[in-house]
KOLLUMDO-346325 format. One record per residue (C-alpha): residue in three letters; y, x, z. Coordinates in steps of 0.001 Angstrom, whole numbers, padded with zeros to 6 digits, always signed. Last residue first. Layout:
ALAYXZ ...
! end
This chain:
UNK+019525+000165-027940 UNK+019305+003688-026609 UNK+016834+005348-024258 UNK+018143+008746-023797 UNK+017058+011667-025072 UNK+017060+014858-023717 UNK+013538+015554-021750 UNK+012978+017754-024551 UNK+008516+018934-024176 UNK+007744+022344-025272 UNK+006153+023287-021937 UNK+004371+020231-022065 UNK+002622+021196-025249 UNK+000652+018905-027145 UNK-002708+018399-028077 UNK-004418+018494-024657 UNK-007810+019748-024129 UNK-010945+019157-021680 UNK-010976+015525-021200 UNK-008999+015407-024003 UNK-012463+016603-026383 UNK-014395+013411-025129 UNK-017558+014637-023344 UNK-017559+011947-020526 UNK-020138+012146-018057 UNK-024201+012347-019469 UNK-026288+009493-019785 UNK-030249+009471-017920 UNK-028937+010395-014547 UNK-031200+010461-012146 UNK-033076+014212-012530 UNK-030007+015808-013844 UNK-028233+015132-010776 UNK-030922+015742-008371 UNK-031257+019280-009984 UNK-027426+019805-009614 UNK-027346+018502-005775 UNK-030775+020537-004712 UNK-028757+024156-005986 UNK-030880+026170-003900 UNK-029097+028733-001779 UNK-029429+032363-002483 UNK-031071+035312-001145 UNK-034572+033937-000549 UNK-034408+033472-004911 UNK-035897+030131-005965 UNK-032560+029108-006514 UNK-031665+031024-010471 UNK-035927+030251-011271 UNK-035465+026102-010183 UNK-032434+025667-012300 UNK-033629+027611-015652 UNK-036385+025246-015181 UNK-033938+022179-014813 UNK-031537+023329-017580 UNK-034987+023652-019882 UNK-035988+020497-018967 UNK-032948+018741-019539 UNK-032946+020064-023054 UNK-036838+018558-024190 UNK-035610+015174-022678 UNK-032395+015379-024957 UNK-028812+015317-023280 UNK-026230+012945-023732 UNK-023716+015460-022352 UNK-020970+015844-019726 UNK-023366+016915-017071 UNK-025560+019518-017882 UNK-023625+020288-020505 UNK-021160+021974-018278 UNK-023483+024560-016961 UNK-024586+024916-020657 UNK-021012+025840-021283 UNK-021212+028630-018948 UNK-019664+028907-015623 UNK-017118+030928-014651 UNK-018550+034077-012803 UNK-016603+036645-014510 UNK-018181+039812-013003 UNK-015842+043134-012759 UNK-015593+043021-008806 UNK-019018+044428-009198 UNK-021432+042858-006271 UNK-022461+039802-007078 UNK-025538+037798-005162 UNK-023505+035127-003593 UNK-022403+034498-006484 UNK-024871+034169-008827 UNK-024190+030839-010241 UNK-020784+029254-010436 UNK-021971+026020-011345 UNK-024195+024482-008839 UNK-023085+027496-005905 UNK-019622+025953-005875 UNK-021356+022422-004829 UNK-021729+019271-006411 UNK-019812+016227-005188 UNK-016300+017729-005659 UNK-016660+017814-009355 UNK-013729+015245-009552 UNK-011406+017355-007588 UNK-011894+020404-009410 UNK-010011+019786-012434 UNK-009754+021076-015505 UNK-007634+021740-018660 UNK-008499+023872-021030 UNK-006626+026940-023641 UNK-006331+029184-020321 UNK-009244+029187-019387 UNK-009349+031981-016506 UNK-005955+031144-015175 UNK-003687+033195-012629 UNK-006187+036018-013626 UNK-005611+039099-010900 UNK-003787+042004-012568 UNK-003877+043873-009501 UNK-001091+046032-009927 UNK-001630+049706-009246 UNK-000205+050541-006148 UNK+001749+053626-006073 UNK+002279+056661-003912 UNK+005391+059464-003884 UNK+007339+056390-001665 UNK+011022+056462-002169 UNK+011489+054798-005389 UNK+014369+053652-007474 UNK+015467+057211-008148 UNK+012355+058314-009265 UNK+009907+060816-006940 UNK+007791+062795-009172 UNK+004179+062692-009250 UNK+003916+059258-008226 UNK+000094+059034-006804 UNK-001872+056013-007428 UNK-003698+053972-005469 UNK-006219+051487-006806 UNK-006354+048747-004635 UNK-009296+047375-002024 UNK-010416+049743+000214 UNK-007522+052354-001079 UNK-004853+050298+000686 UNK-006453+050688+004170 UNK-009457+051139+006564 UNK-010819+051521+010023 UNK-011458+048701+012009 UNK-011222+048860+015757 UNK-008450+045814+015743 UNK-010951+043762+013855 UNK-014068+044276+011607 UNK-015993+047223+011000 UNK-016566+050194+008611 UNK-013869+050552+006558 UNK-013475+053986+004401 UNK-010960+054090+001714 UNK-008081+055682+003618 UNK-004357+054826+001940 UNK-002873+053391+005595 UNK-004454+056388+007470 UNK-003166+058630+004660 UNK+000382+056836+005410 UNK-000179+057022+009356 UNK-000224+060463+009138 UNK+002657+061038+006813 UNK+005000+058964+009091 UNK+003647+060331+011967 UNK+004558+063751+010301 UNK+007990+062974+009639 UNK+008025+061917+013082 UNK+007315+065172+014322 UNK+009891+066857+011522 UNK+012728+064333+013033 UNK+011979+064971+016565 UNK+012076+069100+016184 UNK+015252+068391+013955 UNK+017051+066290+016585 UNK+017224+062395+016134 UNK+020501+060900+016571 UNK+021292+058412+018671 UNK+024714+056428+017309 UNK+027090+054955+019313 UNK+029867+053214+017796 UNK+033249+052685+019464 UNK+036092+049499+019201 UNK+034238+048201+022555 UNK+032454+051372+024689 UNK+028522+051606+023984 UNK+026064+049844+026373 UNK+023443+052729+027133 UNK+020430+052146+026103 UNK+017534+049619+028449 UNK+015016+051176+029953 UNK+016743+052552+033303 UNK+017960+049169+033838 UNK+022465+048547+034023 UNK+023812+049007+037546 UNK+024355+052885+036625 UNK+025527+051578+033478 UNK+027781+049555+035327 UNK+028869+052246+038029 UNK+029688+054728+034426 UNK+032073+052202+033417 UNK+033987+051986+036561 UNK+034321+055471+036289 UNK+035399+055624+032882 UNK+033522+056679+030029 UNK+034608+058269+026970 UNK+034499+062113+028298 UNK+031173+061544+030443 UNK+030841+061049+033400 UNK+027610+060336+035975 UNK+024927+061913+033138 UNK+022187+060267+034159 UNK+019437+062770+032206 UNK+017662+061803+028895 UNK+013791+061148+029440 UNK+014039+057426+028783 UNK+016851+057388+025910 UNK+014753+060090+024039 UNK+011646+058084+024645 UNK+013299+055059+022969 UNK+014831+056830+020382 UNK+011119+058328+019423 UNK+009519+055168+019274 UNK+012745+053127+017219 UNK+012280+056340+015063 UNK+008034+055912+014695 UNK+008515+052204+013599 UNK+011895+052407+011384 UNK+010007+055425+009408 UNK+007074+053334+009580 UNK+008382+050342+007866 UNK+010510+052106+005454 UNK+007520+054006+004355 UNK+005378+050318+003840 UNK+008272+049237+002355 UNK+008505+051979-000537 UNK+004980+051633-000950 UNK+005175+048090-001766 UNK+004016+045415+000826 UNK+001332+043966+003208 UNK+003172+045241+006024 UNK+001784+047172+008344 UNK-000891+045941+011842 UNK+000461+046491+014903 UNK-002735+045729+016844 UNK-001794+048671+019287 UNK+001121+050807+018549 UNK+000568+054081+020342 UNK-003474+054154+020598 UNK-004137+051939+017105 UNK-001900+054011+015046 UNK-002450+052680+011599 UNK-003740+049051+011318 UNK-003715+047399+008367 UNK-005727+044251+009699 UNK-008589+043573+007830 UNK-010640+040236+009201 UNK-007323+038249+010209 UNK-005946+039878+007517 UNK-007660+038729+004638 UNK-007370+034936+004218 UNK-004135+033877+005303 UNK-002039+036764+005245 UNK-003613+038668+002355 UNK-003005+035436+000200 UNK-005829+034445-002650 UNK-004002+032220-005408 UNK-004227+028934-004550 UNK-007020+026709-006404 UNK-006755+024006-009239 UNK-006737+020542-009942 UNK-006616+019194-006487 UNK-003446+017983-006567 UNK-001940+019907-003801 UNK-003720+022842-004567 UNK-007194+023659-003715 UNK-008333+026481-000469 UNK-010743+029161-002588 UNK-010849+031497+001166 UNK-012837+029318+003352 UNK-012802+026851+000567 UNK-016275+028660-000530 UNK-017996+026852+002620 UNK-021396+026915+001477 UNK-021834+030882+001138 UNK-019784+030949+003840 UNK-022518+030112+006378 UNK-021144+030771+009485 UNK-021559+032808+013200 UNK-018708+032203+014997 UNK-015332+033917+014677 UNK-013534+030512+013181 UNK-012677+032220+010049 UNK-016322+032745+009560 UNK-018429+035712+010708 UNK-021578+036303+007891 UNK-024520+034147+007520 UNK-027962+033700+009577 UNK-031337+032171+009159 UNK-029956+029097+006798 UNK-032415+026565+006319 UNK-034024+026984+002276 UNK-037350+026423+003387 UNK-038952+029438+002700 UNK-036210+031181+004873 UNK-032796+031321+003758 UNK-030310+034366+004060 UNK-026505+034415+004270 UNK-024177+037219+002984 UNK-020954+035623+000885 UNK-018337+037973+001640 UNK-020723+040880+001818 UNK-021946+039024-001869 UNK-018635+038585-003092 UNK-017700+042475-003110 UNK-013944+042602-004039 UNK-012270+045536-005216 UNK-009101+045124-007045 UNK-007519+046022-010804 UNK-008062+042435-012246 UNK-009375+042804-015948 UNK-012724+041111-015151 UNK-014921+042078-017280 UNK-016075+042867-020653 UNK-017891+046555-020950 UNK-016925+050065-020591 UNK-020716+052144-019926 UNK-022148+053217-016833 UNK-020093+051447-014613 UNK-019356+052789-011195 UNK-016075+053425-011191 UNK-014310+050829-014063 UNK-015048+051262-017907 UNK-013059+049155-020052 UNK-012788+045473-022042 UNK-010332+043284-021045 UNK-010817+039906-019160 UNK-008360+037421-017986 UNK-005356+037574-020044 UNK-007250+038737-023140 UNK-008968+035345-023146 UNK-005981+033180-024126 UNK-006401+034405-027262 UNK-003033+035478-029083 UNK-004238+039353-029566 UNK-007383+037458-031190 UNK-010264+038434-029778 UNK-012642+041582-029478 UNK-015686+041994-031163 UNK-018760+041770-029552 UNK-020750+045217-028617 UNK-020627+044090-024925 UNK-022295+040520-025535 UNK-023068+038759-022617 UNK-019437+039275-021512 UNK-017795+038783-024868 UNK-019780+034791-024741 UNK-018967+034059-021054 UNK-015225+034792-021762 UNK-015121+032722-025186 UNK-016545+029662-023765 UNK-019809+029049-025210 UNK-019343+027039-028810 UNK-019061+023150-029603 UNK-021676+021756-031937 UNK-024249+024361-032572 UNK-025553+022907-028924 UNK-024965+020018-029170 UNK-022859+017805-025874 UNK-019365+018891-027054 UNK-019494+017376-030526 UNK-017967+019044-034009 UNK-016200+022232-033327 UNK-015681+024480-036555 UNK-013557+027304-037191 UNK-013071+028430-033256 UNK-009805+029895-032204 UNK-007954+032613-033047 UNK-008367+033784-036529 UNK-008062+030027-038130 UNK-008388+030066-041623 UNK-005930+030154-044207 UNK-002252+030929-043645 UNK-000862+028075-043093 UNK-003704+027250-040592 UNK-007376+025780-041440 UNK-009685+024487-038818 UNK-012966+022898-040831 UNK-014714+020202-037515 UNK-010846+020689-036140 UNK-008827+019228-038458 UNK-010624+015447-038276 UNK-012716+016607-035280 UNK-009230+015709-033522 UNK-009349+012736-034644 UNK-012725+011535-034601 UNK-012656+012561-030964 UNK-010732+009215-029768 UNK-007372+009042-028217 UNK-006502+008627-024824 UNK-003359+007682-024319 UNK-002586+005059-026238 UNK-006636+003970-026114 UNK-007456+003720-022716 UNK-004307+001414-021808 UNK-005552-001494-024180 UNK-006153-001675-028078 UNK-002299-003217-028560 UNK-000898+000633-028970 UNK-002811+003337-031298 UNK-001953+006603-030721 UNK-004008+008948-032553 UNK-002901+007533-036147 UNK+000160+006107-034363 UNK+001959+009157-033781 UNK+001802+010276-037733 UNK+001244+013248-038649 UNK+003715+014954-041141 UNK+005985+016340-038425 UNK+003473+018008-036721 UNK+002159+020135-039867 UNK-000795+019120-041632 UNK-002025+021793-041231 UNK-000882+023720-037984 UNK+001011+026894-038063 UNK+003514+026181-035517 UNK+001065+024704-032898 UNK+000672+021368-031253 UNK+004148+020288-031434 UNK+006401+019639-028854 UNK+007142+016132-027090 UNK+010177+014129-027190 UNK+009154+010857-026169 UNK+011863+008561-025984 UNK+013442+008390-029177 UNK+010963+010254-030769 UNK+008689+007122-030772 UNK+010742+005472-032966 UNK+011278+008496-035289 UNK+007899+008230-036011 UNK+008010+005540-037839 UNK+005745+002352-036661 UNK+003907+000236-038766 UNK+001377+002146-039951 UNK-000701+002912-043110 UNK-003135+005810-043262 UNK-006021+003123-042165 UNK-006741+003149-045901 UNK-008153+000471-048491 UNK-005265+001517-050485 UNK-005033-002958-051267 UNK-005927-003619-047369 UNK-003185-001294-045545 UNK-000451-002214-048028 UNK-001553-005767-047084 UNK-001196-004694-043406 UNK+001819-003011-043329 UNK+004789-004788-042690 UNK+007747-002293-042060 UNK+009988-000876-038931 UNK+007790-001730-035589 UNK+008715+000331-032697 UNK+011972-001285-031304 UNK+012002-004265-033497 UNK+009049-005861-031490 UNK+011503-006607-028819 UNK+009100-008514-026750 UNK+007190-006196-024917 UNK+010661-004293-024299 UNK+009672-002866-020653 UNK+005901-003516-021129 UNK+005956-000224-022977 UNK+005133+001559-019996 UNK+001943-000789-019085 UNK+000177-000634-022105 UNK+000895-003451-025013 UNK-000956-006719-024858 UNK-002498-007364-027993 UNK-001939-008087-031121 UNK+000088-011457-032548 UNK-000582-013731-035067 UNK-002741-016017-033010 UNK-000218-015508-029697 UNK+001941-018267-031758 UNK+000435-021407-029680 UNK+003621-023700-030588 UNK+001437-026744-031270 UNK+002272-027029-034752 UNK+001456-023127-035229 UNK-002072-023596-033146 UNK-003002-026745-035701 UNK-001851-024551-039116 UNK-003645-021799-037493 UNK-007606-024077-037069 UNK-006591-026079-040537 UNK-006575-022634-042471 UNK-009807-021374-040556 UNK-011384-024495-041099 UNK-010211-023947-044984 UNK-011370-020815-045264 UNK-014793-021594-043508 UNK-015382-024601-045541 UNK-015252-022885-049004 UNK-017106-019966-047553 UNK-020077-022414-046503 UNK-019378-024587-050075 UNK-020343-021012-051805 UNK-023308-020080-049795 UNK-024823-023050-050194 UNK-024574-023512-054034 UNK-026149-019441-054147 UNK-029237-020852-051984 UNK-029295-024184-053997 UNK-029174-022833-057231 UNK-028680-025969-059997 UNK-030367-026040-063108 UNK-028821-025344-066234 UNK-030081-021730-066303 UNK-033386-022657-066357 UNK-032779-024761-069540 UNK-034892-022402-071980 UNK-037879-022786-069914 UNK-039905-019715-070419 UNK-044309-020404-071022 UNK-043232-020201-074975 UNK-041705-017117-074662 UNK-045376-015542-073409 UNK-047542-017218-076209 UNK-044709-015630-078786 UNK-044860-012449-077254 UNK-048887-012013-077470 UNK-051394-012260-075204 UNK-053372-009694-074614 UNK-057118-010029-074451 
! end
């Protein structure tokens, strides 16, 4: 049986709210005592002279030249602005302060918010240790960059949303690796930094134009980069190092890749150091042996063997010329000292006098045609060996080009067309090679040792990358190490045993914080004009 409302009102003790709350009493003397502890506790450090309490932290190292002339970077009171807008937007320090010694340019003209209107200490925040003035957190450069907008709307050259570097629909594949898997993809942005290292055409031999390498040179890494492995991945034999013993190159990429002085990135490729101890130039091995040419223009490579094969002909002119005792400038006693003089060496000419040789016209049509000769040598294609015996030239590596009529700043009717060899392959990153010293070449830059079209770009992908600088899911690391395992199973190539052994005992990934990859301003735009004033 119910009971009814008055039964249940009756069973309700009208006083209930009279009676104390001990849990809710508690909590209110325990907040009472805090704030005044608290109260006592800075009113005890200020009487003893202990003011660090109302102070931050130490300031980085640079600034520790005027750590104690606050009024240098500090212009207003913030923090109970800060607390009532309930905002971090609030800071202390104008950016005109910082101006005054750091003069940097902006990140880009079309940015929103502009430059000017973001402030230094948002990403700069001093008193939180070294690490964090210059080396800002992700948060805020996901703050424009997870929706990237531009005066004029959305961005057309870079990517419209990047989130986290280690998932997968977070951060996407560098923009070379992702037009080269694709050859129907759209082009880029005239602006991208990625038309200055590939470009999209058909070279000889392709069947189709495709993304590639936009340098105009032939280059066969795996001849370079020959070695093969037995079943136990021991090298059987390689290819002739720069030490002319048998070498595996494959494992020795700084053979020809030598690092700068900082270690960031590598030289460009010289002929001198790196190609022409293997490929001399050589072009008239039986009259000028191991005179190699110049690795030059056309119009210096003509000028060097117009000097070569007239010095030649001079000489044999001087050496089959008869002793003539007198001649009408000569004296007597002149004649007995060239007479004295060598039979090889020219005759000494008389003081105040020059003496030119001339070529005759049956000496200067023959070495006209040296000079021809050892031109199409110099242009051949061919190259079948190594050394002084090798035969070969311009055309086995450059596109040659012939000038159909002559200009009047050239001499040479032949052209080299420029190589167009990437100085920089990502262009909008930084990296360096140093650090990543402990893996091989062969761990990231993949198939090599097994390329043959000078058009591959053999950066690696950005799964190469997350392999590393990522906290990477079980079911992920599996499919790197699988993907591992099937690219060095291969008799032709090494195994990469330092990247599996990498992802197999380390459970957290490297860094993956977007500086360690980007930069937000320009140094090229930087004004090293201002003084530090008082």
């Amino acid at each position: 049986m119910l009971r009814s409302s008055r039964e249940l009102s009756s069973r309700v003790d009208i006083n209930v709210h009279r009676q104390p709350n001990r849990q809710r009493r508690a909590a209110w003397w325990l907040a009472l005592w805090a704030g005044v502890g608290s109260l006592l506790w800075l009113s005890l450090q200020h009487l003893q002279g202990e003011h660090q309490i109302y102070q931050a932290g130490d300031v980085t190292s640079p600034h520790r030249l005027f750590e104690n002339e606050c009024w240098r970077c500090h212009t207003t009171w913030t923090p109970l602005q800060r607390l009532v807008s309930f905002s971090n937007d609030a800071h202390s320090i104008d950016n005109k302060k910082c101006v005054t010694c750091h003069r940097v340019g902006e990140h880009h003209a079309n940015q929103t918010p502009a430059h000017r209107d973001i402030s230094c200490a948002a990403c700069h925040q001093e008193h939180e240790g070294a690490e964090m003035l210059t080396k800002p957190s992700n948060r805020h450069c996901i703050a424009c960059h997870s929706d990237l907008k531009t005066t004029h709307g959305a961005s057309e050259v870079f990517a419209k949303s990047v989130t986290r570097f280690d998932q997968l629909d977070g951060h996407p594949d560098f923009r070379l690796k992702s037009l080269t898997k694709d050859t129907a993809a759209p082009p880029p942005h005239a602006k991208h930094g990625a038309n200055r290292a590939i470009e999209n055409f058909q070279r000889p031999g392709d069947a189709v134009p495709r993304w590639q390498d936009r340098g105009r040179i032939r280059f066969n890494h795996a001849v370079h980069l020959k070695a093969e492995y037995d079943a136990d991945g021991k090298l059987i034999h390689g290819l002739i190092g720069k030490d002319r013993k048998f070498s595996d190159l494959s494992r020795s990429c700084d053979v020809c890749h030598e690092p700068d002085h900082e270690g960031r990135f590598l030289k460009p490729i010289s002929f001198e150091r790196h190609c022409r101890e293997c490929h001399p130039l050589l072009f008239d091995h039986e009259r000028f042996p191991g005179q190699a040419l110049p690795h030059e223009t056309p119009d210096i490579v003509r000028g060097f063997l117009t000097e070569t094969y007239t010095l030649k002909a001079l000489a044999k002119k001087s050496d089959s010329a008869p002793n003539d005792p007198l001649t009408p400038r000569e004296s007597v006693a002149e004649v007995r000292v060239r007479a004295d003089e060598p039979s090889d060496s020219p005759p000494r000419p008389l003081p105040g006098h020059r003496d030119f040789q001339r070529l005759s016209k049956d000496q200067a049509k023959s070495v006209l045609g040296d000079v021809t000769k050892a031109e199409q040598i110099a242009q051949q294609h061919r190259h079948r060996q190594f050394g002084y015996e090798a035969t070969g030239g311009c055309r086995y590596c450059h596109e040659v080009e012939l000038v159909a009529a002559k200009s009047t700043t050239s001499i040479a009717d032949w052209k080299i067309v420029p190589t167009n060899i990437p100085s920089r392959w990502l262009s909008h990153s930084q990296f360096h090679h140093e650090p990543h010293r402990l893996l091989s070449c062969t761990a990231c830059h993949a198939g090599v040792a097994q390329s043959k079209n000078t058009g591959d770009v053999l950066i690696p992908s950005i799964d190469v990358c997350r392999a590393c600088h990522a906290h990477r899911p079980a079911e992920w690391i599996d499919g790197i190490k699988s993907e591992t395992s099937a690219n060095a199973g291969s008799p032709k190539s090494p195994p990469t045993e330092s990247l599996k052994e990498l992802l197999s005992n380390v459970n957290r990934g490297a860094r993956t914080s977007c500086i360690e990859c980007h930069i937000y301003h320009d140094p090229s735009k930087d004004k090293w004009n201002g003084p530090f004033a008082p």
